[in-house]
matplotlib code that plots the C-alpha trace (Angstrom):
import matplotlib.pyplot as plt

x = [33.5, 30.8, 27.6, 26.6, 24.0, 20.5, 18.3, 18.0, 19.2, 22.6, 22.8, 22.7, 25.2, 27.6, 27.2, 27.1, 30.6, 32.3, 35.5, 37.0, 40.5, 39.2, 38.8, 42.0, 43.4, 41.5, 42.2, 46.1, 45.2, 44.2, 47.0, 49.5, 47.5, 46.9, 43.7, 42.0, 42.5, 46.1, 46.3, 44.6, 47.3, 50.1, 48.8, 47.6, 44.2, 40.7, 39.6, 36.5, 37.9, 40.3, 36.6, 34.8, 37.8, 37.4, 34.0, 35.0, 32.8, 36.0, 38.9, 41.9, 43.7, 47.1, 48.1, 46.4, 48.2, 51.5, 51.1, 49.8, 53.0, 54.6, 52.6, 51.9, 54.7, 52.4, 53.0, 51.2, 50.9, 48.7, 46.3, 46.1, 45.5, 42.9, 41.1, 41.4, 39.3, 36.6, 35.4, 35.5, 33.4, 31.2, 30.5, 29.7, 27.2, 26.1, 25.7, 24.5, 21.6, 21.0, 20.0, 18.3, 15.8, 15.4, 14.6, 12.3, 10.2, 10.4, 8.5, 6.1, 4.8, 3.0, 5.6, 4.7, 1.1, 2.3, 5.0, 2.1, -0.2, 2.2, 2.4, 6.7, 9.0, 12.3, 15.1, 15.4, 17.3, 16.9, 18.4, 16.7, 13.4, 13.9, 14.8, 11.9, 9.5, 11.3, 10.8, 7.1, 6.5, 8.8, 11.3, 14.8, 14.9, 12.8, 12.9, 11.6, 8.5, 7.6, 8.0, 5.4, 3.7, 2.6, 3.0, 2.1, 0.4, -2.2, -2.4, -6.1, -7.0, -5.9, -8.7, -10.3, -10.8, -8.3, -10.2, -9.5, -7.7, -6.0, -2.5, -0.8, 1.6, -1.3, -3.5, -0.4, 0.5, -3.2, -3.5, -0.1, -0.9, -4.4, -2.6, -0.2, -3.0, -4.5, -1.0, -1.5, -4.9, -5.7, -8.8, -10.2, -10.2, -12.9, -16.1, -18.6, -22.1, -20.1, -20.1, -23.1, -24.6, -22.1, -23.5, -27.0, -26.3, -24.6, -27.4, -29.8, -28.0, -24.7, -26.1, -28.8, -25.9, -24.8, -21.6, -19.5, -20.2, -16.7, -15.2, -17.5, -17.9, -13.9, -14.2, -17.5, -16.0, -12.9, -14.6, -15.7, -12.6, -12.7, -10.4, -11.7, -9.3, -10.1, -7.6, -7.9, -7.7, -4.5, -5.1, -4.0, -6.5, -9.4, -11.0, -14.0, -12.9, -11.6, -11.7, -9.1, -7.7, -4.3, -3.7, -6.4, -7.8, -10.7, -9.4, -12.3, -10.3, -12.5, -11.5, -13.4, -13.7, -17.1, -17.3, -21.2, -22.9, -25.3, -22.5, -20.0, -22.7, -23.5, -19.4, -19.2, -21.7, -20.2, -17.1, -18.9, -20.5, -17.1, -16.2, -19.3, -19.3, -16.5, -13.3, -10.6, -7.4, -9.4, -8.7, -11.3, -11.0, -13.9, -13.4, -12.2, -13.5, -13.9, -14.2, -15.4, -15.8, -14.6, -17.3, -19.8, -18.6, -19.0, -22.7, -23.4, -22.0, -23.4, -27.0, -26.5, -25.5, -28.5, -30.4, -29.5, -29.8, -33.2, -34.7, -36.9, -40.3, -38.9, -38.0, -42.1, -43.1, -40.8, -41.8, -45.7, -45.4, -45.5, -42.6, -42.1, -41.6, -38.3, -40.9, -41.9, -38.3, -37.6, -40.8, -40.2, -36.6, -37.6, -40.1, -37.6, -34.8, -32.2, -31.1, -33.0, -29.8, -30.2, -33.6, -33.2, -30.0, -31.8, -34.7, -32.2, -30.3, -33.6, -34.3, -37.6, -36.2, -32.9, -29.8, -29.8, -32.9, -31.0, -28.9, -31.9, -33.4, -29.4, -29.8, -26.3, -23.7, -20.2, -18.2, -16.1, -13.9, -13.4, -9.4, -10.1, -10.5, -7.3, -6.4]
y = [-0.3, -2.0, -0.1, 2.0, 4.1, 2.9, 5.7, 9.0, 10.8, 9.2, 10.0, 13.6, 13.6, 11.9, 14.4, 17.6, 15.9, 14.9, 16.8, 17.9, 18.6, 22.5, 22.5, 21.9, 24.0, 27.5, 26.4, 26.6, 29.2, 31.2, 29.7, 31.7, 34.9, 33.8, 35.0, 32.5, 35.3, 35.8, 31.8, 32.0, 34.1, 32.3, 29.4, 30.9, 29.8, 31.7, 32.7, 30.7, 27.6, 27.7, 29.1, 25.8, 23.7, 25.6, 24.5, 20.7, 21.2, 20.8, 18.1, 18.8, 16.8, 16.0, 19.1, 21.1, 18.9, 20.1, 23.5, 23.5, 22.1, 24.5, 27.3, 26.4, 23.7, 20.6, 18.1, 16.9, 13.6, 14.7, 16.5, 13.4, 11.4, 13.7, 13.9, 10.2, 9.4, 12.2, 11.1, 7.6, 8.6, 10.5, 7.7, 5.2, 7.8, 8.4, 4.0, 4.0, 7.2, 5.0, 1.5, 2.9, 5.0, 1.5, -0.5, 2.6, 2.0, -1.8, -1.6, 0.5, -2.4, -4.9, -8.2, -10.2, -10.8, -10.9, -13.7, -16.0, -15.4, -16.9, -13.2, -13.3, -16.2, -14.4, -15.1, -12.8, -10.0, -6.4, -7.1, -10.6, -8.3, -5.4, -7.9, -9.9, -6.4, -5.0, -8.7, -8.6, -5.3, -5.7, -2.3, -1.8, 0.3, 1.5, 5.0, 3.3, 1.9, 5.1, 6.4, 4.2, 2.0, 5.3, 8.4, 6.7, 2.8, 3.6, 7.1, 7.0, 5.2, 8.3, 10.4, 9.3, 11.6, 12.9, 11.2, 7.9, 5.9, 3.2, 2.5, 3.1, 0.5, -2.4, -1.0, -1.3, -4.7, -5.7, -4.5, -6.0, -9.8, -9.2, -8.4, -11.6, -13.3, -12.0, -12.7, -16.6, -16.0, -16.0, -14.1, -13.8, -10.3, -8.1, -8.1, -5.4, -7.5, -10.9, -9.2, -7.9, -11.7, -13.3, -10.7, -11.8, -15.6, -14.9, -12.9, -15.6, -18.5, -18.1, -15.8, -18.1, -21.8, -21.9, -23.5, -24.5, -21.1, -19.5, -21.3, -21.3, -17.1, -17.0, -19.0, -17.2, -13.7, -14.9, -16.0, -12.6, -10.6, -10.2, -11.3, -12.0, -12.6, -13.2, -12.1, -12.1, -8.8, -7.3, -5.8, -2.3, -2.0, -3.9, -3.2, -5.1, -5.1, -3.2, -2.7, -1.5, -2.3, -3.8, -3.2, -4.1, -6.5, -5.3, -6.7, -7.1, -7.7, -9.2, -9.7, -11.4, -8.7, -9.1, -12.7, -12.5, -13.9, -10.5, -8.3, -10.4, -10.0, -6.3, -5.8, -7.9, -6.3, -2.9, -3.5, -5.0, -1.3, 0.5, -1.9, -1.1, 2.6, 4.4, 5.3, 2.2, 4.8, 4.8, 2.6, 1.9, 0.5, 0.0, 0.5, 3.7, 7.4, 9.4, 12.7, 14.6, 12.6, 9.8, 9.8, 10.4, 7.2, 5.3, 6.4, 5.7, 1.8, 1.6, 2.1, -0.1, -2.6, -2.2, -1.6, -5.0, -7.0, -5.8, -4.0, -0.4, -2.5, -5.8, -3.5, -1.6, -5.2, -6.2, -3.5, -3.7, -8.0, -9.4, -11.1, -12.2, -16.0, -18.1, -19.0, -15.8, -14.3, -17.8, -17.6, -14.0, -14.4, -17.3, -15.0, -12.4, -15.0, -14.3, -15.4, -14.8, -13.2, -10.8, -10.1, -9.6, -7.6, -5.2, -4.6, -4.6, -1.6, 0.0, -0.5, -2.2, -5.2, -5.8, -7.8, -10.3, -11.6, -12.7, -14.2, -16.1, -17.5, -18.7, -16.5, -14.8, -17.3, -17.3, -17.4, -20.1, -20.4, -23.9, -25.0, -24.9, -20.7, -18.6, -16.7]
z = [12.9, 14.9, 14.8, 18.0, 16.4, 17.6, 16.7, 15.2, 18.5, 18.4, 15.0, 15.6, 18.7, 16.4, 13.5, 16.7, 18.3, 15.5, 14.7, 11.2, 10.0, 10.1, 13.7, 14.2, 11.4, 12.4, 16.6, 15.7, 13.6, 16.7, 18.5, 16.1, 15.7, 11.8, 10.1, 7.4, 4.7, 5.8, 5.3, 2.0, 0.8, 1.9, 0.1, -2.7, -2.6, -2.8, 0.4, 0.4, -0.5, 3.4, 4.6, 3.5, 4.7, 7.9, 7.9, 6.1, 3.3, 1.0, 1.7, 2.2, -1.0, -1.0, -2.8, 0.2, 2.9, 1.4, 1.2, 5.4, 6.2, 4.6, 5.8, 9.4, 10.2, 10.8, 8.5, 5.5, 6.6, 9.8, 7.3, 5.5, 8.3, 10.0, 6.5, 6.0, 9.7, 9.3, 6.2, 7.4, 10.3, 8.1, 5.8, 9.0, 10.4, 6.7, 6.2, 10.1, 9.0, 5.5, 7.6, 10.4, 7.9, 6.0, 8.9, 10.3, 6.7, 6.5, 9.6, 8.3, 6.4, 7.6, 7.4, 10.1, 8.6, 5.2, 6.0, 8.0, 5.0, 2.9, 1.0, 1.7, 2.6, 3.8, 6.7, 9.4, 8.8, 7.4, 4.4, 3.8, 4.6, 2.3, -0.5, -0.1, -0.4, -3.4, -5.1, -3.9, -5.1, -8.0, -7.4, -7.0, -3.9, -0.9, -3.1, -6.1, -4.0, -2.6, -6.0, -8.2, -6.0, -3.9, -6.4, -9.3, -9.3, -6.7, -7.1, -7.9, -5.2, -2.8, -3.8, -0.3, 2.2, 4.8, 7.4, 6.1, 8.9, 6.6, 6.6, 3.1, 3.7, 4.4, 1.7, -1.2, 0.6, 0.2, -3.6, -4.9, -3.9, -5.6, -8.5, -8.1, -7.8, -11.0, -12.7, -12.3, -14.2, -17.9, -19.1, -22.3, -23.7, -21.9, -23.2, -21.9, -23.7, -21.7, -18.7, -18.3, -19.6, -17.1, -14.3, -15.0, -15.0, -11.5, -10.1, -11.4, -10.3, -8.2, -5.5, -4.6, -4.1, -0.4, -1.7, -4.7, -6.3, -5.3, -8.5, -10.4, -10.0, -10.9, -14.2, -15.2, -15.3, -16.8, -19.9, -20.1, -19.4, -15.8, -13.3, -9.8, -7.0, -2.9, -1.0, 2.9, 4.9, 6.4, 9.9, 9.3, 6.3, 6.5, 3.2, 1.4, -2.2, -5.2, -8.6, -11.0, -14.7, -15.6, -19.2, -20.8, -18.4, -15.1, -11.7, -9.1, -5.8, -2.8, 0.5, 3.6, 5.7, 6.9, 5.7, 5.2, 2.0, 1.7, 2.0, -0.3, -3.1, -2.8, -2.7, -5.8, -7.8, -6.5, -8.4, -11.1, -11.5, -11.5, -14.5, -16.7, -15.8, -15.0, -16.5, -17.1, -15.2, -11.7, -8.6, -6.4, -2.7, -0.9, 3.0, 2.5, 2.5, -0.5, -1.4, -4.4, -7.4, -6.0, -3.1, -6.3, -8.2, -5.0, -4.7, -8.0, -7.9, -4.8, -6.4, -9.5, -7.0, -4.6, -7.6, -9.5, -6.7, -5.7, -8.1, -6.8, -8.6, -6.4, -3.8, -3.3, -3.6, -0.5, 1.6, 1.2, 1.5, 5.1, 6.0, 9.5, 9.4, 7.7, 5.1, 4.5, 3.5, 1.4, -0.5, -1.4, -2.5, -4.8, -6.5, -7.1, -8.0, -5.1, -1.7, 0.9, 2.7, 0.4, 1.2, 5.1, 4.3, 2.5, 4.6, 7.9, 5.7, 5.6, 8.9, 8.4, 10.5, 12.5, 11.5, 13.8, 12.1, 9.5, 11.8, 13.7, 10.6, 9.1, 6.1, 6.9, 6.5, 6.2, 2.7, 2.4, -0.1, -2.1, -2.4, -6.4, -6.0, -6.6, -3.1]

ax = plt.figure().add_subplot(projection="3d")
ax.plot(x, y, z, "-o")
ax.set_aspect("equal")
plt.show()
């Protein structure tokens, strides 16, 4: 049967209309002045089993068909019949309810972008789409997704605050090709004293290159454990980074969504922080709102960040040393060994001088990332 329904509303008229063998049973019922007890008797059935075929929660089996013509002179094969098309009908509108809740939460995701990223490759069609998400996120069924990817693989990441105005569907989108990404990836085994000497080496040397560091970054932290992906934004969740553990192995996620060397940096050395300091079972997603303790464990990697960038000594020294020309900001970042993006990036988040002098002077660039990088 072709489908007609095209939305929730015609499902329900369907289900409202839609007539079972027990309407016409207790209608000719009336017709003869027959009560449904007095029928239960005749057949020698329990009352409430004529009640819930009344009602056509119970079918009427062959056994049943037989006994109605026999009672009430209509024949068995008219029960069968009338049985045989309501439970067709019902399984259509059941099949009809089924595909358009599948399509309602396929569109809940964000497929469009993920197929022009190159995320999915799948023909039109809801079941070529469907099969191409439960391949991507690796489940069987739409169920299964909402099951473990929601309830249970990023279920630490929904500590945020009610406030937050992410979509759920963009954010698990977003984390599962970081974490295809970090499949393709082999890292040694993570080594806290490596890190924190990799971390050094890339405040010291990395953050200062204009380009050709993007590589470089990925291979440094895999030789001490750490996997770092870049994976570009989706629209519906436009989030800086994340950091999160799979097995034994950190995953620091970064995306481009303010494309800005400064703010890259700081985002980096954010989920750096989680890694070294809090517990391996949280998921962290910066670009989000958090409450409680996760809103404390955000502060707190925020300030190692800001911290190990600029330190508070470097910091006093910055704030009491007059910088107003380019020279100025470049001379001061070479003292303290960092770019001098970083320097006009802090002072603008102080509010000793505006952004758009970082701008002016072409300290904020853009990241770009090399074709040797894993996206």
């Amino acid at each position: 049967m072709k489908n007609v329904y095209r939305n929730s509303k015609d499902i329900a008229i369907a289900r409202e209309v839609i007539s079972c063998p027990g309407d016409t049973l207790a209608e000719h019922l009336e017709y003869i002045g027959m009560s449904q007890a007095e029928l239960a008797d005749r057949m020698g059935r329990p009352k409430k089993t004529i009640n819930e075929i009344i009602r056509g929660k119970a079918q009427i089996t062959a056994e049943t068909a037989l006994q109605l013509e026999r009672v009430v002179g209509i024949p068995a094969d008219f029960w069968m019949k009338k049985e045989q098309n309501y439970r067709l009908r019902i399984a259509e509108i059941d099949e009809a309810e089924k595909r358009l809740d599948e399509a309602e939460r396929i569109r809940q995701f964000p497929l469009k972008e993920m197929i022009k990223k190159g995320w999915i490759t799948c023909e039109k069609g809801l079941e070529h789409e469907k099969n191409a998400l439960l391949s991507y996120f690796r489940v069987a069924s739409l169920d299964a997704y909402e099951a473990f990817c929601h309830k249970q693989l990023y279920a630490a990441a929904y500590r945020m605050s009610e406030k937050s105005s992410k979509d759920p569907y963009a954010m698990a989108a977003w984390l599962r090709q970081g974490e295809r990404q970090a499949e393709q990836l082999t890292a040694a085994a993570y080594d806290k004293k490596a890190f924190e000497e990799a971390l050094l080496d890339i405040k010291t040397r990395l953050v200062v290159m204009d380009e050709g560091f993007m590589g470089e970054l990925q291979e440094r932290c895999l030789r001490a454990g750490v996997k770092v992906v870049f994976t570009p934004c989706l629209q519906k969740a436009p989030l800086n980074g994340s950091t999160r553990w799979m097995n034994d192995t950190p995953l620091i996620q970064l995306s481009d969504r303010f494309n800005r060397n400064d703010i890259f940096w700081f985002t980096f050395f954010h989920e750096a922080a989680h890694i070294l300091k809090h517990n391996k079972r949280d998921v962290f997603i910066e670009g989000t709102d958090y409450s409680g303790d996760g809103k404390k464990k955000e502060e707190e990697a925020d300030a190692w960040a800001a911290d190990y960038l600029v330190s508070r000594k470097d910091e006093r020294r910055m704030l009491e040393t007059p910088l107003f020309a380019r020279e100025d900001f470049e001379r001061f970042a070479a003292e303290i060994g960092t770019h001098p993006a970083i320097v006009a990036g802090r002072l603008a988040k102080l509010e000793r001088i505006s952004y758009s002098v970082g701008h002016i002077f072409g300290f904020f660039r853009k990241i770009e990332l090399n074709s040797e990088v894993q996206e």
